[in-house]
C-alpha positions in Angstrom: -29.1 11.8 15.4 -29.5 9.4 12.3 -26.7 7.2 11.5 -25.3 6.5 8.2 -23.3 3.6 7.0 -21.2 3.7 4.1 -18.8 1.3 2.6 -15.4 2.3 1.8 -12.6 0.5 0.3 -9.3 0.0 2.0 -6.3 1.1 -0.4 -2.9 2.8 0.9 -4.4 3.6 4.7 -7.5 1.9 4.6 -10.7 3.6 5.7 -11.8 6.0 8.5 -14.8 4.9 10.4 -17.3 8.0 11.9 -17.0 11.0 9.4 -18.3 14.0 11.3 -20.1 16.0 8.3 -22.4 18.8 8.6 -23.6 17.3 11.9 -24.6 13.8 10.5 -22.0 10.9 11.5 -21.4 8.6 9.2 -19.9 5.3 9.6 -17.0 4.5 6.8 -16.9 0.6 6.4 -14.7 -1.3 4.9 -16.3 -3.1 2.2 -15.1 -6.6 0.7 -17.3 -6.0 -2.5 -15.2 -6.2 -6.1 -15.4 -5.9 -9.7 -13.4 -4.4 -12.0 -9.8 -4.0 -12.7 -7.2 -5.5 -10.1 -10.0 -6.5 -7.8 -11.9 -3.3 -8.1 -14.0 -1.2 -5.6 -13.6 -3.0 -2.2 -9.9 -4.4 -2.6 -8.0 -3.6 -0.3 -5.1 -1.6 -2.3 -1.6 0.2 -1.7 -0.1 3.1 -2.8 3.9 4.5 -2.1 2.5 7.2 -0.3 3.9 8.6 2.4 1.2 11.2 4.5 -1.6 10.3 2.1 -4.8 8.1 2.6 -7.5 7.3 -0.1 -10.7 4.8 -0.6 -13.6 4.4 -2.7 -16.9 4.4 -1.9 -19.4 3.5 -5.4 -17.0 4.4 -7.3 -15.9 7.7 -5.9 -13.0 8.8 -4.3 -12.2 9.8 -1.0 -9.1 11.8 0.2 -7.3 12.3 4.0 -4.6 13.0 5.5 -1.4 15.2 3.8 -3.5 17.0 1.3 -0.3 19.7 0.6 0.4 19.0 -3.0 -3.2 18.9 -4.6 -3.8 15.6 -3.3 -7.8 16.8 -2.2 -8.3 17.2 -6.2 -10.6 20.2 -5.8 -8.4 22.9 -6.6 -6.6 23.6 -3.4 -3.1 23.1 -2.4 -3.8 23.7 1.1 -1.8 21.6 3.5 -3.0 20.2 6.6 -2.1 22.4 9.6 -4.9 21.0 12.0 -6.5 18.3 12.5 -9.8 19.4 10.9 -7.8 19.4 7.7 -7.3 15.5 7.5 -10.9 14.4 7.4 -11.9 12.7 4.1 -13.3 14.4 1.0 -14.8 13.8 -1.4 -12.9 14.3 -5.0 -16.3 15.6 -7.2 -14.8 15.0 -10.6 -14.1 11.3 -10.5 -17.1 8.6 -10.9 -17.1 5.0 -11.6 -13.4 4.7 -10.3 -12.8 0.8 -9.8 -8.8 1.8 -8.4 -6.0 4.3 -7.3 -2.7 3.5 -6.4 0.2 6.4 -6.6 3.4 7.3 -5.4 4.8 9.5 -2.5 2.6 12.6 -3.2 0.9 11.9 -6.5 -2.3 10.0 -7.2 -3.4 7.6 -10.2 -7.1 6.3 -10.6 -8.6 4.2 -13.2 -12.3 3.9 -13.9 -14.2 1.0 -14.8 -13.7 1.5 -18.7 -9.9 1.8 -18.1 -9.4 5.3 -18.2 -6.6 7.0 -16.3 -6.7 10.3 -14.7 -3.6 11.5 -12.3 -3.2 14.3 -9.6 -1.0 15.4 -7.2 2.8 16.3 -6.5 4.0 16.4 -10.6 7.7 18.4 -10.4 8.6 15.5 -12.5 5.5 14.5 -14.8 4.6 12.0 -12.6 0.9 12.2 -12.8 0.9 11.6 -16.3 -0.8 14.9 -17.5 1.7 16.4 -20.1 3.2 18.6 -17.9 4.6 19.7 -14.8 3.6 21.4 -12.0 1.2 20.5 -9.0 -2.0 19.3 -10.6 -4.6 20.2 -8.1 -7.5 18.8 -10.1 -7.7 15.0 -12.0 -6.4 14.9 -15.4 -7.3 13.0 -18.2 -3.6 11.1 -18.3 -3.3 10.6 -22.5 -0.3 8.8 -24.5 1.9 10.0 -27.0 -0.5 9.8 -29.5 -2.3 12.6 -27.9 -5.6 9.9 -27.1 -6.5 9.2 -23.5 -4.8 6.4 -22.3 -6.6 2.8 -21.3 -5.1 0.1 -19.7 -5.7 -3.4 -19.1 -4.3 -3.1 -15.0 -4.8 -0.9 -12.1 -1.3 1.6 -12.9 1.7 0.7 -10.7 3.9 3.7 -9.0 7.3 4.3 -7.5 8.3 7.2 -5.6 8.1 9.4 -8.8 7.2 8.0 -11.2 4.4 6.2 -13.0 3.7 2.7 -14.9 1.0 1.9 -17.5 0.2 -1.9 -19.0 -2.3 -0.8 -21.8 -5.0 -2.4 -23.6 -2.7 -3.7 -26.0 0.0 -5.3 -23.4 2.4 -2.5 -24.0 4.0 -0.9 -20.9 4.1 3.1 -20.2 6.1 5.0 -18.0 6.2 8.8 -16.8 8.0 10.8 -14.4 11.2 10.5 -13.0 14.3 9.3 -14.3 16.7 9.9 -11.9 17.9 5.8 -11.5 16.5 4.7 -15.2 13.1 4.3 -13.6 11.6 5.5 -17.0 12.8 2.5 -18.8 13.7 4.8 -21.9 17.3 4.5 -22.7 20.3 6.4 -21.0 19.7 9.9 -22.8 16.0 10.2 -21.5 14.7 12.2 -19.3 11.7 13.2 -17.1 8.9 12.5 -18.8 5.3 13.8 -18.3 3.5 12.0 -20.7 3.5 8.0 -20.2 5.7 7.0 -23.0 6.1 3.3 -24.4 9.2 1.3 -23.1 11.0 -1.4 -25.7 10.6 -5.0 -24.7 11.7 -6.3 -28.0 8.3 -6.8 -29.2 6.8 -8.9 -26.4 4.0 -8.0 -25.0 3.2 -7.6 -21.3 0.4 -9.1 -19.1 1.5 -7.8 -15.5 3.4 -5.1 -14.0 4.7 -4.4 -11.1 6.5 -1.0 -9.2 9.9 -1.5 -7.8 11.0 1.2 -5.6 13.1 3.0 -8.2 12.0 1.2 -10.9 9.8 -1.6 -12.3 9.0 -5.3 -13.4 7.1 -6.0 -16.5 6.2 -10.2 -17.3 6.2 -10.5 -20.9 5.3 -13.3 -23.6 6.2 -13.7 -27.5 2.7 -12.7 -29.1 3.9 -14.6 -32.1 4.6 -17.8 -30.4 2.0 -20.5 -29.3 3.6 -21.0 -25.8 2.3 -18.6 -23.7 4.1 -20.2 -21.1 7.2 -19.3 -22.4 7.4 -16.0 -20.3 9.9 -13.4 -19.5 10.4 -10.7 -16.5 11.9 -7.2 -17.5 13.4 -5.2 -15.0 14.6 -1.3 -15.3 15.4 1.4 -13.2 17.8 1.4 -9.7 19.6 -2.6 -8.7 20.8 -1.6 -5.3 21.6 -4.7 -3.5 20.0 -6.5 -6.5 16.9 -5.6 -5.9 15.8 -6.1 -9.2 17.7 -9.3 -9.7 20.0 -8.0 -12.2 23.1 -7.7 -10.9 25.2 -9.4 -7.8 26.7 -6.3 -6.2 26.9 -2.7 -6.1 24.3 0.4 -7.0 23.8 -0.5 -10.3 21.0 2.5 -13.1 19.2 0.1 -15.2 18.1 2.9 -18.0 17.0 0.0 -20.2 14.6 -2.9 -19.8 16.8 -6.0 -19.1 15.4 -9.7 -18.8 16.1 -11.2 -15.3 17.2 -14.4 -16.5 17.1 -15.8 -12.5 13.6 -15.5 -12.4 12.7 -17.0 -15.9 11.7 -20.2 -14.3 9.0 -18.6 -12.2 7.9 -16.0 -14.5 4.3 -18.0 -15.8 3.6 -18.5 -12.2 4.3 -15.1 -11.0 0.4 -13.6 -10.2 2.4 -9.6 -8.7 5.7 -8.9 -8.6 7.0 -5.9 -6.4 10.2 -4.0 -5.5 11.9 -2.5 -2.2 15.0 -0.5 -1.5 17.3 -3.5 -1.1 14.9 -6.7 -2.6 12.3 -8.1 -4.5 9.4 -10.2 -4.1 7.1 -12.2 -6.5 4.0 -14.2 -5.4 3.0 -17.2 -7.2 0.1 -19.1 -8.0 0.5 -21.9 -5.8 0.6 -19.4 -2.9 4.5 -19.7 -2.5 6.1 -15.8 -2.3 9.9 -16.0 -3.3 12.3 -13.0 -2.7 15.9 -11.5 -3.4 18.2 -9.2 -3.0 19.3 -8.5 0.4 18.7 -11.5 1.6 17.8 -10.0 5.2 14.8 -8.7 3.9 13.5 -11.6 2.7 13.4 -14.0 6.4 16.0 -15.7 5.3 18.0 -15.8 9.2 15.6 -17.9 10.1 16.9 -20.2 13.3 19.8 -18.0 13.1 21.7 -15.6 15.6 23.0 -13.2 13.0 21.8 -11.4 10.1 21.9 -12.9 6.8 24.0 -9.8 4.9 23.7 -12.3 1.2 22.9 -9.7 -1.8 22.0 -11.9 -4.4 19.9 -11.6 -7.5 18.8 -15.4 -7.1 15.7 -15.9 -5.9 14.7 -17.8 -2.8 12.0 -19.2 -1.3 10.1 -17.2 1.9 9.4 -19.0 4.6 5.8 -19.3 6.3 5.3 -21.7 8.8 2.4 -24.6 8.6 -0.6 -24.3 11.5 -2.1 -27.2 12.9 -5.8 -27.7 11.9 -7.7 -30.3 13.3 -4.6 -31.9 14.0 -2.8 -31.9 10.9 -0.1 -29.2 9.7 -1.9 -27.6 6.8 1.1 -25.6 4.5 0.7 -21.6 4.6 0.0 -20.2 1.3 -0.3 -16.6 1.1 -3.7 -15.2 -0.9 -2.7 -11.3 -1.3 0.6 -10.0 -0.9 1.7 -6.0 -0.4 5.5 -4.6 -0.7 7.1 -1.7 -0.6 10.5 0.4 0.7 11.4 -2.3 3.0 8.9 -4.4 4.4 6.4 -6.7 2.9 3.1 -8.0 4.2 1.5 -10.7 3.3 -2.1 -12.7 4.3 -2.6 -16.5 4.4 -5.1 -19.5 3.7 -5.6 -19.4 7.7 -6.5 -15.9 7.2 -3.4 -14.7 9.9 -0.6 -11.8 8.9 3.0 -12.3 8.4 5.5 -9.3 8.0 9.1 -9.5 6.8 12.0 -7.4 6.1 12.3 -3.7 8.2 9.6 -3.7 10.6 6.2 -2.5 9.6 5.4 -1.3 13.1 7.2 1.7 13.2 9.2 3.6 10.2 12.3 3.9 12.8 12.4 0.5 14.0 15.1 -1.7 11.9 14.1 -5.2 12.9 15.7 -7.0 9.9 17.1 -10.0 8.9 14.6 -12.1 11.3 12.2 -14.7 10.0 8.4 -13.2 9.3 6.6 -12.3 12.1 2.9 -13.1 13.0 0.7 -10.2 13.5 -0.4 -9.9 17.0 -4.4 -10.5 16.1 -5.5 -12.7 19.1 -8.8 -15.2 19.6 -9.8 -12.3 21.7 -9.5 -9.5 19.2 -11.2 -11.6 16.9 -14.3 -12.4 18.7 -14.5 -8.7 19.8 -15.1 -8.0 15.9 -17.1 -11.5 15.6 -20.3 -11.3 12.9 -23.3 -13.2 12.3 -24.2 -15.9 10.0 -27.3 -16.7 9.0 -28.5 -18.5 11.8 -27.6 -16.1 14.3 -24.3 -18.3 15.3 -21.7 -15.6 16.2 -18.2 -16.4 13.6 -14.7 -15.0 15.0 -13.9 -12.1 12.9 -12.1 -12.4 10.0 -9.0 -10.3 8.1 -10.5 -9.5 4.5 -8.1 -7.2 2.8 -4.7 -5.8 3.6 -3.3 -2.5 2.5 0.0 0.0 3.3 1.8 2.9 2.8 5.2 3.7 2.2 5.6 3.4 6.2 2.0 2.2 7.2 0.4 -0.8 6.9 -3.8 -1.6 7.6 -6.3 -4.0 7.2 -9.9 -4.7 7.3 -11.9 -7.0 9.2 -15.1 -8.8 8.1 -17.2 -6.9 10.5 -16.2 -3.6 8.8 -14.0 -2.3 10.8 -10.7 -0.9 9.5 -6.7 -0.6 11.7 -3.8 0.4 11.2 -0.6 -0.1 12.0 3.1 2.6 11.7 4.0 6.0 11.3 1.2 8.5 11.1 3.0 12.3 10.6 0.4 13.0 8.2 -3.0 11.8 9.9 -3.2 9.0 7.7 -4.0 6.7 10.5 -6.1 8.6 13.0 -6.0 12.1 13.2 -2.8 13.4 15.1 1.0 12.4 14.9 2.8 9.4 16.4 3.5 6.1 15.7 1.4 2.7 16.1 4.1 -0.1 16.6 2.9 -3.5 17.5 -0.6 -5.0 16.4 -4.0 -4.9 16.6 -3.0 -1.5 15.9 -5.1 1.6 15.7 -8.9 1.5 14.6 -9.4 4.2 11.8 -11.7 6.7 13.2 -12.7 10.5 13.6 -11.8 13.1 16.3 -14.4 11.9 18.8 
């Protein structure tokens, strides 16, 4: 039997190595190729979603996993009762896709000209498509204005709802707004067409998903200091998440500028949201959090649980690693956050979780410093690759990725693991949970 090898791209579950197809096997890869928006086909992306995997392979996308709400984007709303059902496929009406991200049951790809299209779970407008309903095949996701929309950044999601940085820095929302995650004012309501948010005229160059809600970082288009940058915040400030407010369960139905991280805001390169914090990673490699201040490692060298819920932010700590006998700083390089936990990958190319343990969506392990992924010598030089003079190199971690309760990665020999709760097949076909590291490799039913 021939074997094929493809290269997929690792987004909200990563990739599934060995697709049994009309009796061919194929080999998925992870792939650390890019171009494009937000580090296009190859990145290593995440998405809110629960039961749901998805990655690219030259630009088209592949599906597994809970395909129940029109998630396979071929018509059918067909959930999956057997294990047969979770295998990838193919969506046939999307090409030159460079991204998708989403939240709990919806989907939202962007294409290499910016173009949005939007699929899925939609009882609130969430896809983006101007109306509601499951929307079992890829829309073309259009503004206000009735002309398909572009943007400028791979689209952000929450559980249900949707946001939009276009071509012109102006930031979009659709869905729900249940907790103000819309953005639009205290009368509005669910939206299904991605409508334009008031930031007093700035104009916005990143945005980021909060779990009921969202970040924008803004600058004056009138001034000459570009540096002189804002952060908006809107939706649910439970435990001041969104660094708003110092207590309570506060609906931010209105764009408000978090004055606490003003200082940070022209270093801040993503900005994300949980259920009781924040995070923002900068461009010196330093991650800073708030919020519950558990679920940002700071009871570090402590015997109880830090129970702080602050909006200010602080600073998250990552230990230094000897190399060649010096302690070198940790700086994280990509950084993914969701619900509540948060991983992160640094310069010395190891993994650090904080916040509710990313091992298992029942374990609460909080309020403890971040944890070093279990990925040994030995693992490594399993997965070792060659250079060019045939000298074997331990492998490598290339990408990281997660789910609402799953996390993965991908290795630099192309393999792909992950690691959490798996109800929907979005790890390996079957149910159960994967709770300690290396974690499970992504593969078929053989």
């Amino acid at each position: 039997m021939q074997r094929k090898v493809l290269r997929y791209s690792l987004l909200c579950v990563s990739l599934l190595p060995l697709l049994v197809n009309m009796g061919i096997t194929q080999t998925l890869e992870a792939s650390d190729s890019g171009y494009g928006i937000n580090g296009g086909e190859g990145a290593a992306q995440s998405t809110t979603a629960i039961d749901t995997g998805v990655g690219i392979k030259n630009g088209e996308v592949w599906i597994w996993g809970y395909k129940g709400s029109g998630q396979q984007g071929n018509g059918s709303t067909n959930g999956n009762l057997y294990d047969r059902d979770r295998v990838p496929e193919k969506i046939a009406s999307l090409q030159n896709i460079v991204s998708v991200s989403g939240g709990a049951y919806h989907l939202l790809a962007v294409d290499y000209e910016g173009y949005v299209f939007g699929w899925g779970l939609n009882a609130r407008g969430e896809t983006g498509c101007g109306h509601t309903g499951i929307v079992s095949i890829p829309c073309e996701v259009k503004g206000t204005d009735g002309q398909r929309l572009r943007v400028r950044q791979a689209v952000g999601a929450g559980e249900y709802n949707s946001i939009y940085l276009d071509l012109n820095g102006n930031v979009l929302t659709s869905g729900s707004s249940a907790f103000g995650q819309l953005g639009l004012g205290p009368k509005a309501k669910n939206t299904a067409t991605p409508t334009k948010i008031d930031l007093n005229g700035e104009v916005a160059r990143l945005i980021g998903a909060a779990y009921e809600g969202g970040f924008a970082v803004t600058y004056d288009k009138n001034s000459w200091d570009t540096n002189e940058q804002n952060v908006w915040a809107w939706g649910r400030d439970f435990y001041s998440s969104l660094g708003l407010y110092a207590s309570g369960d506060n609906y931010v139905r209105s764009p408000m500028k978090v004055e606490n991280l003003k200082p940070y805001a022209n270093k801040i390169v993503k900005i994300a949201g949980g259920y009781q914090y924040g995070v923002a990673l900068l461009n010196d490699g330093k991650v800073i959090g708030w919020g519950w201040y558990r679920s940002v490692g700071q009871s570090c060298n402590s015997s109880r649980v830090n129970t702080t819920k602050s909006p200010i932010p602080v600073e998250v700590p990552f230990p230094p690693k000897m190399v060649n006998g010096v302690l070198v700083p940790s700086k994280v390089v990509q950084m993914e956050s969701y619900f509540t936990s948060t991983i992160v990958l640094t310069n010395h190319n190891e993994i650090y979780t904080f916040g509710t343990s990313v091992e298992s969506a029942y374990d609460n392990i909080q309020g403890t410093c971040p944890k070093l992924a279990n990925i040994t010598d030995e693992f490594r030089n399993e997965h070792s690759t060659l250079d060019s003079e045939g000298n074997r190199i331990p492998g490598s971690i290339v990408k990281i990725g997660r789910g609402k309760h799953h996390i993965t990665y991908e290795m630099s020999d192309g393999t792909a693991w992950g690691v959490g709760y798996n109800a929907g097949g979005q790890i390996f076909y079957g149910a159960g949970l994967i709770r300690d590291f290396p974690g499970q490799q992504l593969r078929d039913l053989q």
